[in-house]
C-alpha positions in Angstrom: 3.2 8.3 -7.6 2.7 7.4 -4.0 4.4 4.0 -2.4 3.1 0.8 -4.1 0.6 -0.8 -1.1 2.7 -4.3 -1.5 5.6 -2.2 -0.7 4.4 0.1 1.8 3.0 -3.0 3.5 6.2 -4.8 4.6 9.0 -1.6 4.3 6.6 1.1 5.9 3.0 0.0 8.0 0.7 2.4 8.8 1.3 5.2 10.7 2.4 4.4 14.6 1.4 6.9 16.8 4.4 8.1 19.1 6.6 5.6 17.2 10.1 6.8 17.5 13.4 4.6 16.4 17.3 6.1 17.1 20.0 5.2 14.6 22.2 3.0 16.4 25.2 2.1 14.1 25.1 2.6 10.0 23.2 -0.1 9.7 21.1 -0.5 12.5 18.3 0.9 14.4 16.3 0.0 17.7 13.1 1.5 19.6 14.0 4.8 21.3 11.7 4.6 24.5 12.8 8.1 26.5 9.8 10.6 26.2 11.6 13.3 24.4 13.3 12.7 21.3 16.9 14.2 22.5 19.0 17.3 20.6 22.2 14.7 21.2 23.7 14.7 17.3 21.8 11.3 16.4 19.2 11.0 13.8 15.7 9.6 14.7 13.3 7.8 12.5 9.5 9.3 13.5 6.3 9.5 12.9 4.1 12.9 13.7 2.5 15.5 11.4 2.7 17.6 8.6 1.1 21.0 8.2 0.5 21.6 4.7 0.7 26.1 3.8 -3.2 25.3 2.8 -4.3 24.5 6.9 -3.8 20.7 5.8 -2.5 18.4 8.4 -1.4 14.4 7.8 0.6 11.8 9.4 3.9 11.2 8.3 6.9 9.5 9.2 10.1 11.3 8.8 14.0 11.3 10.3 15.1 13.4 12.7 18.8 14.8 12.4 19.8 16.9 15.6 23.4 17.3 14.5 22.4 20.5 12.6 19.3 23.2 13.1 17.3 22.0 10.2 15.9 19.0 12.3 14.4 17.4 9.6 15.7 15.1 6.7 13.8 16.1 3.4 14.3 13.5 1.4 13.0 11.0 4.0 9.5 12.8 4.5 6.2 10.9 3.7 3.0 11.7 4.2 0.0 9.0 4.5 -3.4 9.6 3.0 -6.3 7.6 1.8 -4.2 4.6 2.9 -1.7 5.5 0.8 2.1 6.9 1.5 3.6 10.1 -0.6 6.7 11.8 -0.9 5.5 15.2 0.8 6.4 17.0 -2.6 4.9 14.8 -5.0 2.3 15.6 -8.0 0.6 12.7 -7.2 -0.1 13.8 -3.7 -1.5 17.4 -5.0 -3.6 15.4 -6.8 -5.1 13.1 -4.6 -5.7 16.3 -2.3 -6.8 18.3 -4.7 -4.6 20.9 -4.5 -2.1 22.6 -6.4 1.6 21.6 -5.4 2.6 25.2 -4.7 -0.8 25.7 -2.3 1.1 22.5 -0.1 4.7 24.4 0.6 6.5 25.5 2.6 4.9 23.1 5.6 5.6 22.8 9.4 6.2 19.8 11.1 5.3 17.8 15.0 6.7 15.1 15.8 4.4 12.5 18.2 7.2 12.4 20.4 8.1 16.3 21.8 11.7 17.3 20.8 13.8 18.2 23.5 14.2 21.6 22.4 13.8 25.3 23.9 11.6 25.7 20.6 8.1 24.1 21.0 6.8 22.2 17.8 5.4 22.9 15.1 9.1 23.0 13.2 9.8 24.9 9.5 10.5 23.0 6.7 14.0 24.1 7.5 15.8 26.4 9.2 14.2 29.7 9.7 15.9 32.3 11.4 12.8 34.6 11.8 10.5 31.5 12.8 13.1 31.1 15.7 13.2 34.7 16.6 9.6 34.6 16.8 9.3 31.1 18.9 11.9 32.9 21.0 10.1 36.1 21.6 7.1 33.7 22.8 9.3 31.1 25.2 9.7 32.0 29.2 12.6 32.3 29.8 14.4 30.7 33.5 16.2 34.0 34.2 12.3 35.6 33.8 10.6 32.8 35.1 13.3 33.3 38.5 11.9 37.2 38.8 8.3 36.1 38.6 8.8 33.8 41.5 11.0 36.2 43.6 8.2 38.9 43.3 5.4 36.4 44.2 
């Protein structure tokens, strides 16, 4: 069942684009204003994207957890359609899409705001080895970029 509107109204808005807040204390948050989201151990409350398995893509508002490699905080992840919020792995949200829940998972992920990471978005659900490998086989590398320049 997606987020009552008279909830979702005051606890979450509508999707901000390039909205990004950094978790300040255990109780607290304030506007993070640097344009990358840093790799620095803190968590980040965003907004960006999800891409569905089907080729789907929504908003969505998630938090960002750069202590570990996973990035992103399941639990928090909500996607916003038809002026409504859903958990990413809810029925409801199938539903509305018509689509069956299996045809939705595993998704990727953007933030609005880049990650300040060697990996370019979009991210895995959660921590892929071979997605990385992959990323990594298609990243320039300094010690390659160096060469280039040094034959030009």
């Amino acid at each position: 069942m997606p987020i009552p509107p008279e909830i979702a109204i005051d606890k979450v808005g509508d999707p901000r684009k390039d909205w990004v807040e950094v978790f300040v204390g255990p109780c607290s948050v304030t506007t993070f204003t640097g344009a990358k989201i840093p790799t620095d151990g803190r968590k980040y409350h965003a907004d960006g994207t999800v891409h569905f398995n089907c080729g789907l893509s929504l908003p969505a508002r998630f938090i960002i957890d750069t202590s570990g490699f996973d990035f992103i905080v399941l639990s928090s992840v909500i996607v916003f359609y038809h002026d409504l919020w859903y958990h990413y792995d809810e029925e409801a949200l199938a539903t509305a899409l018509g689509r069956k829940k299996d045809d939705l998972l595993p998704f990727t992920w953007t933030p609005d705001r880049e990650l300040d990471y060697w990996c370019p978005a979009p991210y895995p659900m959660q921590f892929d080895p071979n997605h990385m490998e992959e990323q990594w086989k298609k990243t320039p590398k300094w010690w390659e970029q160096e060469s280039n320049e040094e034959k030009a």
